[in-house]
C-alpha positions as a Markdown table, in Angstrom:
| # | Residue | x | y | z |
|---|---|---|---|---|
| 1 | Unk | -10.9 | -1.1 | -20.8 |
| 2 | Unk | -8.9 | 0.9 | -18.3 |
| 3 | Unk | -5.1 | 1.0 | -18.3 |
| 4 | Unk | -2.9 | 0.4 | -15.8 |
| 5 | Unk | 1.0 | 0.9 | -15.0 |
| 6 | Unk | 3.0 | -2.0 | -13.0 |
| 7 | Unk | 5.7 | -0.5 | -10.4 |
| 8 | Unk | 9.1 | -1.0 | -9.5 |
| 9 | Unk | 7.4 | -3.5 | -6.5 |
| 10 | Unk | 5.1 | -5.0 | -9.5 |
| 11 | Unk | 2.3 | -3.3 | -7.4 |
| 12 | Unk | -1.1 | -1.8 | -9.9 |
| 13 | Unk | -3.8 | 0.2 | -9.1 |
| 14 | Unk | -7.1 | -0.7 | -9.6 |
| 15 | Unk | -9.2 | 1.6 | -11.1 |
| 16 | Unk | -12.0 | 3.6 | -9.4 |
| 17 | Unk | -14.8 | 2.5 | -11.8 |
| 18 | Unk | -13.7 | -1.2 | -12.2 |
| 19 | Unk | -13.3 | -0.9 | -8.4 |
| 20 | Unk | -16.7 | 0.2 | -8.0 |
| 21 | Unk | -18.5 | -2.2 | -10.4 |
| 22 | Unk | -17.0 | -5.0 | -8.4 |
| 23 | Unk | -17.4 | -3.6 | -5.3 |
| 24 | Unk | -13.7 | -4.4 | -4.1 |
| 25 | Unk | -13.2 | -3.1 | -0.6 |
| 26 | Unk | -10.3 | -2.9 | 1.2 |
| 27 | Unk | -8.7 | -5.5 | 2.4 |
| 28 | Unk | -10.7 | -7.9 | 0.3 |
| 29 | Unk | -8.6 | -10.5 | -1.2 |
| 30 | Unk | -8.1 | -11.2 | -5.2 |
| 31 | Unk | -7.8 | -14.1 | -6.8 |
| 32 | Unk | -5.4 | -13.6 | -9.6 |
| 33 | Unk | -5.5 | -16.4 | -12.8 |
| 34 | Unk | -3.1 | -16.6 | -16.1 |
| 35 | Unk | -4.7 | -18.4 | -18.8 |
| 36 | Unk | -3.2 | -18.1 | -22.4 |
| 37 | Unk | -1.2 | -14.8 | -21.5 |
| 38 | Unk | -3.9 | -12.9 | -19.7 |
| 39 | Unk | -4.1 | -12.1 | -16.4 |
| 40 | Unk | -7.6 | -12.6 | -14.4 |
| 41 | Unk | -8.3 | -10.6 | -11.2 |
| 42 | Unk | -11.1 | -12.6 | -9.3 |
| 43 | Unk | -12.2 | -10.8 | -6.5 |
| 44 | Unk | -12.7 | -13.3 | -3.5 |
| 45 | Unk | -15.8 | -13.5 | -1.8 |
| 46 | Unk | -16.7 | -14.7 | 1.5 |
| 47 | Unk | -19.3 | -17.3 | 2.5 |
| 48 | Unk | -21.1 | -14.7 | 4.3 |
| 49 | Unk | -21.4 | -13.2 | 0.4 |
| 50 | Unk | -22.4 | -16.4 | -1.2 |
| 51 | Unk | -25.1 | -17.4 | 1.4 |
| 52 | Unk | -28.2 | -18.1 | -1.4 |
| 53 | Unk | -26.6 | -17.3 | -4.8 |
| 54 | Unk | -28.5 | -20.6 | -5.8 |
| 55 | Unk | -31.9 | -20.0 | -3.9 |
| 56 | Unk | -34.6 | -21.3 | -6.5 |
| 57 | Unk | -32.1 | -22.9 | -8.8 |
| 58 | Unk | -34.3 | -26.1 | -10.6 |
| 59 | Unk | -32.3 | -29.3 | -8.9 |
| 60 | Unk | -34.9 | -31.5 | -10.7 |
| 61 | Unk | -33.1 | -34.1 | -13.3 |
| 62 | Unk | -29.9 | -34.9 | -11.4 |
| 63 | Unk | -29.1 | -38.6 | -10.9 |
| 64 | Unk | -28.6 | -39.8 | -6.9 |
| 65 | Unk | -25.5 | -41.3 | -5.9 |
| 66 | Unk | -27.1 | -44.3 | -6.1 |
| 67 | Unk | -27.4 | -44.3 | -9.9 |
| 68 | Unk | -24.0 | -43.1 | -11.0 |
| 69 | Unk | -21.9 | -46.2 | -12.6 |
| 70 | Unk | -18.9 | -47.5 | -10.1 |
């Protein structure tokens, strides 16, 4: 876990290594969550980016429209 200091403009710096794990870029934009008094930074990604995250993902099993109750 990396440390980080909030400034006067409530402005942090994220670090290098988390930075690059993530690849954040510049300019990217970041989703930011409280849930139970911690704070989530979601890094944002574009449709470009998600373009087959869920190529060969097993679809078989799921009920059509047609059989879900009213």
């Amino acid at each position: 876990m990396s440390n980080v200091k909030v400034s006067s403009k409530y402005q942090i710096v994220i670090p290098k290594d988390v930075r690059r794990r993530l690849k954040i870029r510049p300019g990217q934009e970041i989703g930011v969550m409280e849930k139970g008094g911690i704070a989530y930074l979601v890094p944002l990604k574009s449709l470009d980016e998600l373009q087959g995250i869920a190529q060969g993902a097993c679809i078989e099993g799921f009920r059509e429209k047609k059989d879900r109750m009213l």
